[in-house]
Each structure stands twice: as structure tokens, then as C-alpha cells.
C-alpha positions in Angstrom: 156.0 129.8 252.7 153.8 132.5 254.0 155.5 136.2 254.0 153.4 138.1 256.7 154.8 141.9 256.6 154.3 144.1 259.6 154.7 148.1 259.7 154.0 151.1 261.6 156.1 153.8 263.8 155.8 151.7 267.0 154.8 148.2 267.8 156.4 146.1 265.0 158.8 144.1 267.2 156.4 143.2 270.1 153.9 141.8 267.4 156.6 139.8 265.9 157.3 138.7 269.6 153.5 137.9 269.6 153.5 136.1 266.1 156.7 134.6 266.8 155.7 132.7 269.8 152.2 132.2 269.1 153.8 130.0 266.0 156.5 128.2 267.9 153.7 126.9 270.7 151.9 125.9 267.5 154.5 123.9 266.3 155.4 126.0 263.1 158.8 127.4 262.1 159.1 131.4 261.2 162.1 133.5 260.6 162.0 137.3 261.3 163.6 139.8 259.0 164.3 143.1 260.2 166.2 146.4 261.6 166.9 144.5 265.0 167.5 140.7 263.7 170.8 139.4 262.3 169.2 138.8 258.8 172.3 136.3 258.0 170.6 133.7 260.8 167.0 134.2 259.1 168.1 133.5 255.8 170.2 130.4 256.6 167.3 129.0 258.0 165.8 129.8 255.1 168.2 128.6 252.4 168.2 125.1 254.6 165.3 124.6 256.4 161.5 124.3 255.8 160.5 127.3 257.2 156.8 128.2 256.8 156.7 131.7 257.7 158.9 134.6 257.3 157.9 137.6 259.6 159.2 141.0 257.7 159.6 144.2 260.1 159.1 147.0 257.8 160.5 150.2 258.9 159.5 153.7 257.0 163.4 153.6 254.8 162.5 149.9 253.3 159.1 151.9 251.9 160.5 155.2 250.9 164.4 153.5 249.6 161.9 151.1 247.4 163.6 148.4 249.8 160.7 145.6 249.1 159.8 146.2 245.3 160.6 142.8 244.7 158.7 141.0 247.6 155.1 139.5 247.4 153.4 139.2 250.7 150.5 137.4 251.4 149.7 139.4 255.0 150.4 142.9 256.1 150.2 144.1 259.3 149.9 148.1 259.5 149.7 149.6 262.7 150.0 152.9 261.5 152.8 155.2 261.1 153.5 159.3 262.2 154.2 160.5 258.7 151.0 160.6 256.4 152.7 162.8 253.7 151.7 162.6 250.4 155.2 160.4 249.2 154.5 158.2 252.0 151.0 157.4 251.6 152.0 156.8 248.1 154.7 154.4 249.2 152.3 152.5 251.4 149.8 152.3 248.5 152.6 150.6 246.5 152.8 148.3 249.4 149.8 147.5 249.3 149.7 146.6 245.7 152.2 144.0 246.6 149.9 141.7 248.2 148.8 138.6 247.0 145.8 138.0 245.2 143.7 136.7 247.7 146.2 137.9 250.4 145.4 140.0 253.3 145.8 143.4 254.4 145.1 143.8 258.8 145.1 147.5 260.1 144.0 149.6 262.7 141.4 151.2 261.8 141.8 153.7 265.0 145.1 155.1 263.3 145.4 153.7 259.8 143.5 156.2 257.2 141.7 154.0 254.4 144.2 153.7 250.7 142.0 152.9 247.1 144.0 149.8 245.9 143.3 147.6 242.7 144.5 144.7 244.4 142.2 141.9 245.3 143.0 141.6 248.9 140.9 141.0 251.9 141.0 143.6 254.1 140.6 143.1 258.0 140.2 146.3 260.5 141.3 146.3 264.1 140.8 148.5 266.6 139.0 149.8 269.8 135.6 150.9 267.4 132.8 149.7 267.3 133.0 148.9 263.2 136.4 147.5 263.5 135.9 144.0 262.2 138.0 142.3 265.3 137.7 144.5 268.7 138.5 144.2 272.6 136.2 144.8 275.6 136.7 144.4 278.9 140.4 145.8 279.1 141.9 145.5 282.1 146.0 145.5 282.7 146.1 146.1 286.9 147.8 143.1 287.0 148.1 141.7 283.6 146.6 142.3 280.5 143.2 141.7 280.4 140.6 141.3 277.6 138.0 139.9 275.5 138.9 139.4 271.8 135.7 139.9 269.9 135.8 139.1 266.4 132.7 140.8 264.6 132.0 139.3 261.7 132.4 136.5 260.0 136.2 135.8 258.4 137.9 133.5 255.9 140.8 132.0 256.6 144.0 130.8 253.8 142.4 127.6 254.1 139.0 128.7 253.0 138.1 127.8 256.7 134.7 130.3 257.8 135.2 131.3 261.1 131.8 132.9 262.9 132.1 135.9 265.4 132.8 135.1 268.5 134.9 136.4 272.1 137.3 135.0 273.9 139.2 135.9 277.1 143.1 136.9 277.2 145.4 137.2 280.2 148.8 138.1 279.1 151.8 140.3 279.9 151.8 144.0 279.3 149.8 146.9 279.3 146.7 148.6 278.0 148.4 150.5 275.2 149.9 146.9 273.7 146.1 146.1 273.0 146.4 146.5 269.2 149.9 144.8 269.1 147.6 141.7 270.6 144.7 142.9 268.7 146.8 142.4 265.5 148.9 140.0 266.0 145.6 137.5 266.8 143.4 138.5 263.6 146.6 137.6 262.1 146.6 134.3 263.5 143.3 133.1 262.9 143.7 133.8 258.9 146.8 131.7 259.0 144.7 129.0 260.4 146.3 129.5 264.2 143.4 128.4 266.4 142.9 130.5 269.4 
């Protein structure tokens, strides 16, 4: 079972949208966890079915309330949140230390300000910068969202798969300012071994 958490002020449910249905065309079962889920559905399918991935909203309470002290992930998915206090960078640091070795850690690098860890993650950047390690050109959303998904350099996957940089065009639904939700929610993909 892979435990992929995802926080940030905004954005968290539309990349578990993205995740979630990604996975389902794939053929893979996930449960989602969260402020807007009825948890008691996710975790009967988790007590009685092989699920293989659990997608965990984390709101700004479950990091400051301690909420997920117990929880190992093996991906987290930070957007970026409003409050960059001192307690709450701290908090997020502790996050971060809950990763799995070998694990990976996927933020915007437009929004997300960089955290010293001792954990032996991978880290991946996203964003609309030109060292961001997956990026988007040619965004478009007149009549749908348009863009190239450019990842930049070369990535390893759960599977020890190599994936080589590369682009490929996306028409979906939604607007220019869901680009990282995508953006995310891709890179996120292709390290679980989703081809895209």
C-alpha cells in the first residue's frame, strides 16, 4: 500500500480528483482520507479490500493538532500553504521527517520555501520556473486547458524505473491557475509508475 499525502491552503481536493481518476483509468484501487470524505467508507475499503493507495488530504489542524504522528508516507504533495510561521514551518518539517526512506517529497517550488531535513527522500520541484525539475509551456485554457508537461531531468521511479526528460501535450478541463494541481498531480504519477 502506497500512502501519498497531499497539503497546501488550496488545491488539495482537485489533485486528489486528478490522482483519483488518473488511478481508476489505470486500473488501480485508492481510498481518500480527508476533511470532505466520509472516512468510515475509506477505511472499510481498507479493512476489506486490496487497496493500493490511500490518498491523505492534509489540512493545516492535522499538522499543528500532531493529527499524523503516527503515519509513514511514502509521497507528499505540498502545494504550499498561507501561514509560514515559525510553529508551522516546524510542523511541516516534522512532516517531512515522516517520509519514507527512499520516499518522495513533490512541491512547488513557485510557493513552497525549501525545509533542511535528515530524511533520505527524493525530492521533486514543480512549478512554472525554469529550475523546477517538472514544468509547463505552452499554457493555454481559451477553451480547455492546454499544456505541455516538460519533465527536466531525469527521474526515478518506486520501481527503480529511469525515466529521461521529455514533453507531452495535455488537454483537460479547467483553468490556467489549476496548472500546478496538474503539474503535481502528474510528477506524482510517473514516480508511482503511472505512465502518461
Amino acid at each position: 500500500m502506497i500512502l501519498i499525502g497531499i497539503m497546501g491552503s488550496k488545491g488539495k481536493s482537485r489533485i486528489i480528483d486528478i490522482l483519483k481518476e488518473e488511478l481508476y483509468k489505470n486500473g488501480k484501487e485508492s481510498v481518500v482520507i480527508g476533511t470532505h470524505d466520509d472516512s468510515a467508507d475509506a477505511f472499510e475499503k481498507l479493512l476489506f479490500k486490496e487497496v493500493e493507495y490511500v490518498l491523505i488530504s492534509i489540512s493545516r489542524e492535522d499538522l499543528l493538532e500532531d493529527r499524523l504522528n503516527n503515519i509513514s508516507f511514502n509521497v507528499i504533495i505540498n502545494i504550499g500553504y498561507i501561514d509560514e510561521s515559525n510553529l508551522f514551518r516546524n510542523k511541516v518539517k516534522e512532516l517531512l521527517d515522516r517520509i519514507n526512506e527512499n520516499g518522495y517529497y513533490i512541491f512547488n517550488a513557485d510557493n513552497v520555501p525549501a525545509i533542511d531535513t535528515d530524511t533520505e527522500f527524493y525530492p521533486l520541484s514543480f512549478g512554472l520556473n525554469d529550475k523546477a525539475t517538472v514544468t509547463a509551456t505552452s499554457i493555454d485554457d481559451l477553451t480547455c486547458l492546454c499544456f505541455s508537461f516538460c519533465l527536466q531531468r531525469t527521474i526515478v521511479t518506486f520501481e527503480k524505473e529511469v525515466i529521461q526528460p521529455f514533453e507531452k501535450l495535455y488537454q483537460v478541463s479547467g483553468k490556467y491557475s489549476e496548472i500546478y494541481y496538474y503539474l503535481a498531480a502528474l510528477t506524482c504519477m510517473l514516480i508511482i509508475g503511472i505512465k502518461l
